[in-house]
Each structure stands twice: as structure tokens, then as C-alpha cells.
N, C-alpha and C positions, 0 to 999 in steps of 0.2 A: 428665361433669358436665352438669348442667341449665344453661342460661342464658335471663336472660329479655332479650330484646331491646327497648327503647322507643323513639321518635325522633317527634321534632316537626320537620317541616324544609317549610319556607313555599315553597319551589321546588318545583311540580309534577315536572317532569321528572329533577331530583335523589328524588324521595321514591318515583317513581314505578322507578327505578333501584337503590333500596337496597331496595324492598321485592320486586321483582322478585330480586335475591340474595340476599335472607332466602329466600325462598320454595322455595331451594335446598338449604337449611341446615335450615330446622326447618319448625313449622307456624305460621298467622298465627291469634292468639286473638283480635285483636283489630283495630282500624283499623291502628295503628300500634305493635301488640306482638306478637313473634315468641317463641314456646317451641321451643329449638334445645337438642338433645341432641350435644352436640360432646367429644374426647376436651381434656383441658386443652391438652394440647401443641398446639392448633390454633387457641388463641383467641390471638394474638398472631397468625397470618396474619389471620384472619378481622377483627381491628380495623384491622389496616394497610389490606387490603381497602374496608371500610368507611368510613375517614375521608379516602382519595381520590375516595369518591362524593359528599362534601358541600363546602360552602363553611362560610364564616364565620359565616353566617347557621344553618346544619341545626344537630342535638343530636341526638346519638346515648348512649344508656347503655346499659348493659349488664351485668346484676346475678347473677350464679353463685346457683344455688340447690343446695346436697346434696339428695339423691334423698330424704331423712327429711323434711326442710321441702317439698319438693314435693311428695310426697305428703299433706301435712297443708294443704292448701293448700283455700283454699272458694272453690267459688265459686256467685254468689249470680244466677238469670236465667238466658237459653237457654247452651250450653256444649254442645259437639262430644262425640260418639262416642269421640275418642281422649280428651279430657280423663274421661271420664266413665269407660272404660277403665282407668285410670294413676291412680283412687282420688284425685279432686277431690269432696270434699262440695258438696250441693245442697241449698237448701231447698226 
């Protein structure tokens, strides 16, 4: 399963900690969004994981994409080699 990762979280050194263990997991698309190819049985570690790196204040989501909708997926301005690979439209 695809998962898309997002997180807004106002503590440097918290954001700076989750995106360092994103980095682990998938690839970073963007400031604060990770495309992580994980098997399902593992997203249940991977949130428990995750919500001991933030406090009250971070937001973490975390959106399951099926490989049909990701691949139907645009995107629009610069975009990586592996996106571009894995059949993401471009104008």
C-alpha cells in the first residue's frame, strides 16, 4: 500500500525528527509530505512510532492511496525521477 504522509508541527527539532524517520520509510515530495510504499501490517507500528515524536501542538496524517489512484495521480511543476517513473502526469 501507498501512503501519503503530511505533518505541520511548529517545533523544529520535533519536525526535524519525524522527517528524519520518514526518510527511512519512503521518499520526501515535498517540505512536509512523504510518499512511503509500506506493507499494511506495518502502518500501525509506523503510527505508534510517529505520535511519540510529537507533542500536542505537531499534526500528523496519513492517507492510504491503492497503486490505481496513485498512479492516476498529476502532478503539476518540477517532480523527481521516481515520481515521473511510477506514471504521475505532468503539464
Amino acid at each position: 500500500m501507498i501512503y501519503i504522509i503530511t505533518y505541520d508541527i511548529p517545533d523544529n527539532k520535533q519536525r526535524l525528527k519525524v522527517s528524519a524517520f520518514l526518510e527511512g520509510f519512503g521518499e520526501r515530495v515535498q517540505e512536509s509530505v512523504f510518499e512511503c510504499k509500506l506493507p499494511s501490517k506495518n502502518i500501525s507500528k509506523l503510527v505508534k512510532e510517529l505520535a511519540n515524536l510529537i507533542d500536542e501542538d505537531g499534526n500528523i496524517r496519513i492517507y492510504p492511496v491503492c497503486g490505481d489512484c496513485y498512479d492516476k495521480a498529476i502532478n503539476i511543476g518540477k517532480f523527481t525521477k521516481t515520481q515521473a517513473s511510477e506514471g504521475f502526469g505532468v503539464f
